[in-house]
N, C-alpha and C positions, 0 to 999 in steps of 0.2 A: 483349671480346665478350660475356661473362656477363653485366656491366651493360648492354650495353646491349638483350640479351635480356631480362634483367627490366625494365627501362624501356619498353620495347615492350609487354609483357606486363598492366603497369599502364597504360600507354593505352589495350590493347582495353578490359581488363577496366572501366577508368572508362566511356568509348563507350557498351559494349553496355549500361554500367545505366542510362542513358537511354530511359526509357520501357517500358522492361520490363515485359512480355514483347511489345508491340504496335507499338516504337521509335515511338511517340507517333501511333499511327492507333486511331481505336474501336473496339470490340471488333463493331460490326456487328451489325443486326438483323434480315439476311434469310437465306435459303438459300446465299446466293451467297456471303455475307459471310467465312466460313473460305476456301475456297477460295483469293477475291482477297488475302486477308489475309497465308495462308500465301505466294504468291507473293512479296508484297510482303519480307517477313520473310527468306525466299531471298535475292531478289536484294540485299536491305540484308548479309545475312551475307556474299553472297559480295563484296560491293564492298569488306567491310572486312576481309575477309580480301584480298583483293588490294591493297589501300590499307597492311595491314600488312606484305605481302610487300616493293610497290617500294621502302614508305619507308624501310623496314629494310634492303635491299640501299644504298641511297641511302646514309647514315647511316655505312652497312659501310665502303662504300668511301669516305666521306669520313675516317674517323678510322683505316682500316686503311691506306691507298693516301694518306695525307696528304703532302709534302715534309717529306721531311729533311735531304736535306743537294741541293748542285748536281750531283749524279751525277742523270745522267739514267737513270731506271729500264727495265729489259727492257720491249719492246714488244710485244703483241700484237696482231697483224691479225685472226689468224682461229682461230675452238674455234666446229668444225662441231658439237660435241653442245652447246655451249652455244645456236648460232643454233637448232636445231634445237629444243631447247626452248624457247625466247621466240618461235616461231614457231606451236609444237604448241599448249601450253597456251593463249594468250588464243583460237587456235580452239575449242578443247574450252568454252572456259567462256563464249563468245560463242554456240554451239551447244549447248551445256547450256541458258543463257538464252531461246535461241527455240525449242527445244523445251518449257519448262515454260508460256511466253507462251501459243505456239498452242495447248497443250494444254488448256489453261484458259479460252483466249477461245471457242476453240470450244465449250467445255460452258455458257459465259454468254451467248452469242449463239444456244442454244438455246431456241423456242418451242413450247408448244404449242399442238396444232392447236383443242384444248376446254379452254382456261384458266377457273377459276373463275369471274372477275372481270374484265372487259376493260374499259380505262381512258384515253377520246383526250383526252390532252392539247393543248392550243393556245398558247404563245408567244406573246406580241401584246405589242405596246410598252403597255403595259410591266408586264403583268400575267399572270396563268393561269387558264385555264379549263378544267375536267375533267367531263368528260362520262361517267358509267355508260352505256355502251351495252348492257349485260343490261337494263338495266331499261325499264316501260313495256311490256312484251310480253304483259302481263297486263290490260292497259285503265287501267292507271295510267299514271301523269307520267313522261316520263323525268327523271329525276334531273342536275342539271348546276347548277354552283358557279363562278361568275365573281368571281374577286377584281375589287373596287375601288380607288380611291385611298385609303390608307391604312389598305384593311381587306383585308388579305392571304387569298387562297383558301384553302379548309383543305381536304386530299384524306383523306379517311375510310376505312381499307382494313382488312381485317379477318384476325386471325391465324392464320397455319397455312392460309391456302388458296393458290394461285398466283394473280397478277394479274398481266395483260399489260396494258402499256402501248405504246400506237398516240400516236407526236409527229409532231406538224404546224405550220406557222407562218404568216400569213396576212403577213407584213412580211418583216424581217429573220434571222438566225440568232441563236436564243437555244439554253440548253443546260439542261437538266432534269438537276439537281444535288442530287441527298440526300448528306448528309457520310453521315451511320448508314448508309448502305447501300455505301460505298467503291465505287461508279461513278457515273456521269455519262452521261449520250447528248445527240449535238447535235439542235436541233430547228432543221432549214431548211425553209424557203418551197420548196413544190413538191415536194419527197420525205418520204417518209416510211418511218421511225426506231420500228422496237420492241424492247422488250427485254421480259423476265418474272422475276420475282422472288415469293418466298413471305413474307412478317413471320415471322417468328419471336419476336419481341419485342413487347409492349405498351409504348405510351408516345406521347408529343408528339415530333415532330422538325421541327426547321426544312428547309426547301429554298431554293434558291437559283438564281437565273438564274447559270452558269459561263460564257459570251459576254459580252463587251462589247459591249451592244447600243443601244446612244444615252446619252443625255442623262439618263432616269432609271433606269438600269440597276439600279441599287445598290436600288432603291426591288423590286424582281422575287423578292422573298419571299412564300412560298408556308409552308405548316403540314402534315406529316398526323400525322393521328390515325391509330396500331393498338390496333385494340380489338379484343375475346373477340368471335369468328364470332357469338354471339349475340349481341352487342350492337349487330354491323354488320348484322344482318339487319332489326333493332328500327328500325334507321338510316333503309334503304332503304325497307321499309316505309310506315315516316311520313313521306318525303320524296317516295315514291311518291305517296301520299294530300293531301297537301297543294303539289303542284305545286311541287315545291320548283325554283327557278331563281334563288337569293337568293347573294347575295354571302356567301362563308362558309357555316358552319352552326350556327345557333348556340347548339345544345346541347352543342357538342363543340370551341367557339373556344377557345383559349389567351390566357390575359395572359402580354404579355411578348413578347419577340422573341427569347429565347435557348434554347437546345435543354433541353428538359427530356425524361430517359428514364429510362425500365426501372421506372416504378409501371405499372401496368394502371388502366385506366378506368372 
């Protein structure tokens, strides 16, 4: 039993240094981003401490309860405190689980009512469009960024203030997808889907259509840029002034299609 305590012992420990300390998700660059993180980090511990428990019971009783000889061994039917335990614990830890979920989806499904930056996104076969609805209130342009065929949107948002994003889709269900920000929200035809998040980080991050939404799905990459409050205001601005409704932006497009983070702009 010693050895195979220590054997055990050397597979969590190999496990857990996978990815360490994040078991291989980003370190995240919004408000939300610890939060979801830590959940996530939970529920991977508690699955492999459960995963170490059965296999280990498992294991016990193959090499403890093995044949030895044709005497057929004492039977047992019933050990009420054992049912009672395989009965109590996976409630406990199944209930532990939906209590840290809800607690936390309700703090990410929180809006407010006067967000910085309000942001309605569009879904459309097979591309995105984002529309600043603050802007324009002043006798300027509003500001709005229609990705085209092969020149992917770039959403421009600025760091340390809250931005509410308003999804909507004129077709199908597509799903507004940043990896750096560890959530997702679906974007369906006819309802409409917000969430709110603050940057915390400067840097380029890819987005992604998370729906399978036809034929060029794969093709539903999107770009944002977080940039210093000052330099998104410099943004607006000039995009105000110059009627900007242009594919992209493109003082602030990226080469390349893979996630580059954490330099500031």
């Amino acid at each position: 039993m010693t050895r195979l305590g220590a054997g055990l012992a050397v597979l969590a420990l190999t496990a857990t240094a996978c990815g360490v300390p994040n078991f291989g998700f980003p370190d995240g660059v919004t408000n939300q981003t610890p939060r979801i993180l830590n959940l996530w980090k939970g529920s991977a511990i508690a699955a492999l401490a459960v995963g170490v428990l059965v296999w280990g019971l498992i294991f016990y009783a193959i090499i403890a309860f093995r044949k030895r000889s044709d005497v057929l061994p004492r039977q047992v039917r019933y050990n009420l405190p054992v049912e009672v335990l395989y009965t109590v614990v996976p409630l406990v830890v199944v209930a532990g689980l939906f209590y840290y979920t809800a607690r936390d989806e309700i703090e990410i499904d929180k809006v407010s009512a006067k967000p910085d930056v309000t942001v309605n996104v569009v879904g459309f076969r097979w591309n995105w469009q984002f529309r600043y609805t603050d802007t324009g209130q002043s006798g300027g342009n509003v500001v709005e960024v229609t990705g085209q065929p092969g020149q992917p949107a770039v959403l421009v948002l600025p760091e340390g203030r809250s931005v509410k994003f308003v999804l909507t889709s004129p077709d199908v269900i597509h799903s507004f997808w940043v990896p750096e920000f560890l959530f997702k929200r679906d974007v369906v035809p006819g309802r409409i889907n917000t969430f709110e998040v603050t940057p915390t980080k400067t840097g380029t991050f890819i987005g992604r259509c998370a729906e399978l939404c036809g034929a060029d799905h794969d093709k539903m990459n999107f770009y944002v840029n977080v940039v210093p409050a000052a330099q998104y205001d410099k943004f607006i601005a000039e995009q105000e002034a110059a009627g900007a409704t242009a594919a992209g932006t493109p003082a602030l497009t990226t080469a390349g299609s893979g996630t580059t983070s954490g330099s500031g702009q």
